[in-house]
C-alpha positions in Angstrom: 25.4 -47.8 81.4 21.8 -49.6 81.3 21.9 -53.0 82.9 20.9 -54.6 79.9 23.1 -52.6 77.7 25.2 -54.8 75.4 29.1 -54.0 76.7 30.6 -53.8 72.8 34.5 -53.8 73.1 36.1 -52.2 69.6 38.9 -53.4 68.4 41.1 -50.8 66.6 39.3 -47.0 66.7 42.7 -44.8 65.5 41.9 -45.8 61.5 40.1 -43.9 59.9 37.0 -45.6 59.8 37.4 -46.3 63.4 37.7 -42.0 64.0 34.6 -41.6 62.1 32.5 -43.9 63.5 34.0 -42.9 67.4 32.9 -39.3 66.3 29.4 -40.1 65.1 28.9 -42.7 68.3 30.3 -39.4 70.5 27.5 -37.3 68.8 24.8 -40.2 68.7 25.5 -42.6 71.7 24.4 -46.1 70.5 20.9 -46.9 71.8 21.4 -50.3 74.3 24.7 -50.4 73.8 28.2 -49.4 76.0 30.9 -48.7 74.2 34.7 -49.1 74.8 37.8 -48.5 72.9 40.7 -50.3 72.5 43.8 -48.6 70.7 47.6 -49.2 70.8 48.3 -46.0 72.7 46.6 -44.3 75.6 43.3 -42.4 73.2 41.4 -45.6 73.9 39.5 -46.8 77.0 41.8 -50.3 76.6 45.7 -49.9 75.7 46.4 -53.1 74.2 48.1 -54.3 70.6 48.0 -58.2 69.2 51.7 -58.6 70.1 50.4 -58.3 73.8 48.4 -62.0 73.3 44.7 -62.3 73.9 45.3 -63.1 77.3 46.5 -59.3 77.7 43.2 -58.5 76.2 41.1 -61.0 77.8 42.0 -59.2 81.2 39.5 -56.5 80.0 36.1 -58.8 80.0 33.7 -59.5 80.7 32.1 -58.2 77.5 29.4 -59.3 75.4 30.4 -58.6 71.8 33.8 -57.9 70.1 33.4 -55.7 67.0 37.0 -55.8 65.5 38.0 -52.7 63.3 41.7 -53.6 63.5 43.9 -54.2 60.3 46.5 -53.0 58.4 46.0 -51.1 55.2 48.3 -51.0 52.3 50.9 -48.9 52.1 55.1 -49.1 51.2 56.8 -51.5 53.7 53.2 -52.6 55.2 53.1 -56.1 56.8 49.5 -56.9 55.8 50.2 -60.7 57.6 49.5 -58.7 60.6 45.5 -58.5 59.7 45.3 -62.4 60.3 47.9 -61.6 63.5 44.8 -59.3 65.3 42.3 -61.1 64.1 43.8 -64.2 65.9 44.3 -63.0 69.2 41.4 -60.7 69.3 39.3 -64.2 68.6 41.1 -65.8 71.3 40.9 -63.5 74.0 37.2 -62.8 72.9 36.4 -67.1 74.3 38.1 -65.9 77.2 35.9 -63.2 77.7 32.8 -64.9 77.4 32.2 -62.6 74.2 28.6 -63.5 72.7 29.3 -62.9 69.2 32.6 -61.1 66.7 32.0 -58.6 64.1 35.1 -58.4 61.9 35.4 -56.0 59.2 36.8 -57.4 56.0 37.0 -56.1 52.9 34.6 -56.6 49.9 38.3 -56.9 48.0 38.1 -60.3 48.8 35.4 -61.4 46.1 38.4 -60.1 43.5 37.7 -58.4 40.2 36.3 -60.8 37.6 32.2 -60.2 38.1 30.6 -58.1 35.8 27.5 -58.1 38.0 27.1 -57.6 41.8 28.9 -60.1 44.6 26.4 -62.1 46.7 27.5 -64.1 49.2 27.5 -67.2 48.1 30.2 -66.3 45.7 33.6 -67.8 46.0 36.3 -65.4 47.5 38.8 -65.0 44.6 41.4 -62.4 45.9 42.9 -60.0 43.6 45.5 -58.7 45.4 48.1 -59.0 48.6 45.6 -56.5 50.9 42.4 -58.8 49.6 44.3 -62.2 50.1 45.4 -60.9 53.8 41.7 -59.8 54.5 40.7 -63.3 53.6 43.0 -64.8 56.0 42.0 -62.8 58.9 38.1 -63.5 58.1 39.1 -67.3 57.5 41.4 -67.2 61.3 38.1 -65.7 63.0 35.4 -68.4 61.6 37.5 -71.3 61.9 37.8 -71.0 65.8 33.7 -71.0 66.0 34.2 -70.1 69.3 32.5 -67.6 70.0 30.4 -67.5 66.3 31.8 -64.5 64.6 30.1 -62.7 61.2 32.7 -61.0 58.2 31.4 -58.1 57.3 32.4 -57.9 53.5 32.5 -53.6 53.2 32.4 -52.0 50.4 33.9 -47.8 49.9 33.1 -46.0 53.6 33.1 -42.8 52.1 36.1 -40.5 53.5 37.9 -43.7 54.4 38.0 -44.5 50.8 41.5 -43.8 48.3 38.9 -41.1 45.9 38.1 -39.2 48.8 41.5 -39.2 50.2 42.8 -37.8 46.7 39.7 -35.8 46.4 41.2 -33.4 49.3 44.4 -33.4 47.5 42.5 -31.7 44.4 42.7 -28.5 42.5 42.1 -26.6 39.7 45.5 -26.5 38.8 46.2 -30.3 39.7 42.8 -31.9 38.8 41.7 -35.6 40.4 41.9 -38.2 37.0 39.3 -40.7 36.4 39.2 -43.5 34.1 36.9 -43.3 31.7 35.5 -46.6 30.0 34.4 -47.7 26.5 31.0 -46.1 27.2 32.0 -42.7 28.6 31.8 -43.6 32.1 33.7 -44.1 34.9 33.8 -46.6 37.7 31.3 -47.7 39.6 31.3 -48.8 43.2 29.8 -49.9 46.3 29.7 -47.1 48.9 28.4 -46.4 52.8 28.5 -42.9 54.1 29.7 -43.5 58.1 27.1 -42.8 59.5 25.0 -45.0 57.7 28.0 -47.6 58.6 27.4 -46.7 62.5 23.9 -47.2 62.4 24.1 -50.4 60.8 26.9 -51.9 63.3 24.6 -51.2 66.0 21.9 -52.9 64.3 24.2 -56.3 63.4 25.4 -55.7 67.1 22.4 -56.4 68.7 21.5 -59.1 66.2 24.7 -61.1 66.8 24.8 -64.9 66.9 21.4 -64.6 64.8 23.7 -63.6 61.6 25.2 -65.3 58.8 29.5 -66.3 58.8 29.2 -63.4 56.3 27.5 -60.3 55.4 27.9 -57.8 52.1 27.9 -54.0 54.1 27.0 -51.6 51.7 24.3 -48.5 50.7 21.4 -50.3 49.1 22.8 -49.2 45.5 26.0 -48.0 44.0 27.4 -45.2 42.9 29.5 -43.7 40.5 32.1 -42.3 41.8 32.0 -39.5 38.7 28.5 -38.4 40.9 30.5 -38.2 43.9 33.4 -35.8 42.5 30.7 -33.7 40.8 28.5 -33.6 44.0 31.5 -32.9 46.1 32.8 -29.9 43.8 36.1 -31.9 43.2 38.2 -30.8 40.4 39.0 -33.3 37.9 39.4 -34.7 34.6 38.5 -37.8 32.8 41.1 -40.2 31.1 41.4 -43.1 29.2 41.1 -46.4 31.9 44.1 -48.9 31.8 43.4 -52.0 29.6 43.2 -54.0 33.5 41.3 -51.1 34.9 37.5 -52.4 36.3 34.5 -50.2 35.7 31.9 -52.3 38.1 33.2 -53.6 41.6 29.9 -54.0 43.2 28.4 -55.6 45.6 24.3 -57.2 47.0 23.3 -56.2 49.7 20.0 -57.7 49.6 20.8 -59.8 52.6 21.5 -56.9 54.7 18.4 -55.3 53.5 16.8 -57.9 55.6 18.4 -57.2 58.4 18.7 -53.2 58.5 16.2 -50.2 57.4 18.0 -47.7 55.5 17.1 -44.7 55.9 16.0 -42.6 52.3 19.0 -40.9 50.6 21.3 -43.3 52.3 22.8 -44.2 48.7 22.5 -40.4 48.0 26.2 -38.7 47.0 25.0 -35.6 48.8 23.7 -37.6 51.6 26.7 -39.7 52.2 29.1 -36.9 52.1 26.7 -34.7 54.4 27.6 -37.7 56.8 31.4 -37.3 56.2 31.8 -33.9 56.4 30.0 -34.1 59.8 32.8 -36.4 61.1 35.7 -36.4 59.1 39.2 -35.3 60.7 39.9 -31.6 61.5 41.9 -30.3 58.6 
C-alpha cells in the first residue's frame, strides 16, 4: 500500500454484488486505493456483524472511507429491519474511526413505481414495497448522523445480481424465462450497470468523497430492455401478457453521475455488460 492510498474499508463483500465486485478489484486492483473486507465469517480481511456494535468495528480504524455493501435482500422469513440495523452501527463506528466520507448502497426501489419518466434526484422517495421502505430507512439512519458526511447511492439492476439474471440461469428450452409483454409489444424496461462498470465507478465516487451530493442515481448512461438482454444472452423465453399492476419503465437519470464519472463506450451495451458478468460471476 501507497502512502497516499485511500484505506477503503467494505462493508458486506459475501452478496452477490459484493463477490463480483471483490473478483473484478482481485483482477483490477483499484488505482490509489487499499482495500479491506469485512464479512460475518472468516473470508474477509475484518470478521465482524452489526450485532457486534460499532465499537467492535471501530477497533479496525483508522480508515479513510467506509463503502457499505451490507443489507438484507428479500426473501421468505427475511428481517429487512436489519438494513437500517448495519447501516447504524457501521455509521457509528465509521466517527470512531475518523472515516472521511460513507458510501451506502441503496436501492433505486426507493423512488417507488408511479413515474412514467426517469427518477432524478430531486424526486421525493415514495417506496413501493417492504425491501424499498427498509432501504429508505437505512439511507435516512446514515444521513441523519452527518457525522462523517455519507452519499446514498440510489442503484439501479447490477447485472448478474439482478432477479432476470438469476432466473435467466434457471432457463431452458423446455422451461422458458416469461416476460411481460405490454400494450405496445414490449417488455420492461430498466436501469442496468454491468459490475464492472459498478467497480469503476465506486472507485471514482471513492476518491471524490465529501465532494458528493447526500444522494446519487448509479446507473449505465441509458436503459435497457431487458427483452435485449435475454436475446443477447441466448436465454430461452417467452413473452406473456403483463399483470394489470405490472410496470413497463422503472428508470432512472443519471445525468448527475455523468458529471462525475466517464463511461467508458458500450458501457450501456447488453453484450458489454454481460461480457463483464460472465468475467466475474460465481463458479457454476
Amino acid at each position: 500500500m501507497a502512502r497516499d492510498d485511500l484505506r477503503v474499508l467494505v462493508i458486506g463483500g459475501t452478496g452477490r454484488v459484493g463477490r463480483m465486485l471483490r473478483r473484478h478489484w482481485d483482477s483490477a486492483p483499484p488505482r490509489g486505493i487499499a482495500l479491506s473486507w469485512q464479512s460475518r465469517d472468516a473470508s474477509g480481511t475484518i470478521q465482524w456483524e452489526a450485532a457486534d456494535g460499532a465499537e467492535a468495528l471501530a477497533t479496525h480504524g483508522p480508515v479513510d472511507r467506509l463503502l457499505i455493501l451490507a443489507g438484507v435482500t428479500p426473501a421468505e422469513d427475511a428481517d429487512l429491519d436489519q438494513n437500517a440495523v448495519i447501516a447504524r452501527a457501521a455509521i457509528e463506528a465509521a466517527a470512531q474511526m475518523d472515516v472521511a466520507h460513507v458510501l451506502l448502497a441503496s436501492s433505486s426501489a426507493v423512488y417507488g413505481t408511479a413515474s412514467a419518466r426517469p427518477y432524478t434526484e430531486a424526486d421525493a422517495p415514495d417506496p413501493a414495497s417492504p425491501y424499498a421502505t427498509a432501504k429508505l430507512e437505512a439511507e435516512r439512519a446514515v444521513l441523519k448522523a452527518g457525522n462523517p458526511p455519507a452519499c446514498a447511492l440510489r442503484i439501479g439492476n447490477v447485472l448478474g445480481a439482478d432477479a432476470l439474471m438469476v432466473n435467466a440461469a434457471r432457463a431452458s428450452d423446455a422451461h422458458p424465462l416469461a416476460l411481460d409483454r405490454f400494450s405496445d409489444g414490449n417488455g420492461p424496461l430498466r436501469s442496468y450497470i454491468g459490475p464492472a462498470t459498478l467497480a469503476q465507478v465506486l472507485e471514482t465516487l471513492l476518491h471524490k468523497g465529501p465532494a458528493l451530493p447526500d444522494v446519487l442515481n448509479v446507473g449505465a448512461p441509458a436503459p435497457i430492455a431487458m427483452q435485449t438482454l435475454l436475446e443477447v444472452s441466448g436465454t430461452p423465453y417467452v413473452m406473456r401478457p403483463a399483470p394489470p399492476d405490472a410496470v413497463q419503465n422503472i428508470t432512472l437519470d443519471c445525468n448527475a453521475l455523468a458529471g462525475l464519472h466517464t463511461f467508458p463506450d458500450g458501457a450501456a451495451n447488453a453484450g458489454s455488460m454481460l461480457d463483464e458478468y460472465h468475467r466475474v460471476r460465481d463458479a457454476k
